[in-house]
N, C-alpha and C positions, 0 to 999 in steps of 0.2 A: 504494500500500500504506500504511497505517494504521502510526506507533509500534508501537500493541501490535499488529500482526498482524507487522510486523517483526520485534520484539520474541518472540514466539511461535516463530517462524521458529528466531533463535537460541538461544532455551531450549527447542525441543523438548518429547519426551515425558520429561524425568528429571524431578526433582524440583523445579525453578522452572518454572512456571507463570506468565503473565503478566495471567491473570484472577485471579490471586493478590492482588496488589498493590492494591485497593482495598479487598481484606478486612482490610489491617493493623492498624485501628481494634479488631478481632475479638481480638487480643490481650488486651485487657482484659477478656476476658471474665468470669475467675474471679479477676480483681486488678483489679478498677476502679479504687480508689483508687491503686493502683501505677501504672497506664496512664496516669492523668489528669496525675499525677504526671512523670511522662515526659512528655510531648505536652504539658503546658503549659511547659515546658522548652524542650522541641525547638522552640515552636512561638515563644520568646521568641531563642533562637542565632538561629533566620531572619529574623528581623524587619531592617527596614532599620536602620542604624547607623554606627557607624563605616564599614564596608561595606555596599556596597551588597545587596541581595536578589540580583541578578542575579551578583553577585561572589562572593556565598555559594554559588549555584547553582554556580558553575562548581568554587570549592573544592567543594563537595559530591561534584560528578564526577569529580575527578582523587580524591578520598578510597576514592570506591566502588571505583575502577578498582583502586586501592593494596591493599584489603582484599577483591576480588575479590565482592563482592556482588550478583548480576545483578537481582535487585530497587530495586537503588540505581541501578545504571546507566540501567535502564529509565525509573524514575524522574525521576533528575536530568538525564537524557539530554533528557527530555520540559519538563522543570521549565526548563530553559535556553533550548529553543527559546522555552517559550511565554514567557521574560525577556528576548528581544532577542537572547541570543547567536546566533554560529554556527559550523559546521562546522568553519572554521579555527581561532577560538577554543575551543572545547571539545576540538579534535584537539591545541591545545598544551597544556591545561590535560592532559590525561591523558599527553602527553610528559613534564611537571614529575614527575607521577607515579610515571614509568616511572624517571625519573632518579634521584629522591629515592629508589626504593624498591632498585633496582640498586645506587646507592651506598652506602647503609646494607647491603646486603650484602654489597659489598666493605670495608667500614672494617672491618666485622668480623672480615675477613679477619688484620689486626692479633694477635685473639687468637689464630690457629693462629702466626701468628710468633711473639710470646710464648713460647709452651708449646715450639716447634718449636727459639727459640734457645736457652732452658733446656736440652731433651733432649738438644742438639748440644753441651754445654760440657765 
């Protein structure tokens, strides 16, 4: 089975589509200047650097995972293999994910203590 037929598989018939994802470009249709604008952006974050390309790819994964994106997933899913990563590393890059994003939900937990030890005095 193919990525995108995979791919396909989990995004079904709602509203992501995974012949979707090559028409992203399609965006700027009626903002060129805005798209170009972005995308030459986006296209300087990826570049090799401090970090590697392949390094980005994987933060890119564990981010899409975080912000629930299945166009990202797909993507950076794909963007990783074809960088070298694999299975094991991209399965911890979106455990980082999972942590980071649980524990920010719990620290905030904090503000109902706050309000909760006020109410209680």
């Amino acid at each position: 089975m193919t990525p995108l037929a995979s791919a396909e598989i989990i995004l079904g018939d709602g509203y992501y589509h995974s012949h979707d994802l090559p028409r992203f470009p399609e965006i700027g249709n009626d903002a060129p200047e805005l798209a170009r604008k972005f995308f030459d952006y986006y296209n300087a974050v990826f570049a090799e650097g401090a970090l590697s390309e392949r390094e980005k790819s994987l933060i890119a994964l564990a981010v899409a995972h975080a912000v629930q994106c299945p166009y990202c997933i797909d993507a950076y899913t794909q963007d990783c293999l074809a960088k070298g990563s694999d299975g094991e590393q991209m399965t911890e890059a979106v455990h980082v994910a999972v942590a980071i994003r649980g524990g920010a939900s719990l620290v905030h937990g904090l503000q109902m203590r706050n309000v909760l030890d006020k109410m209680s005095m």
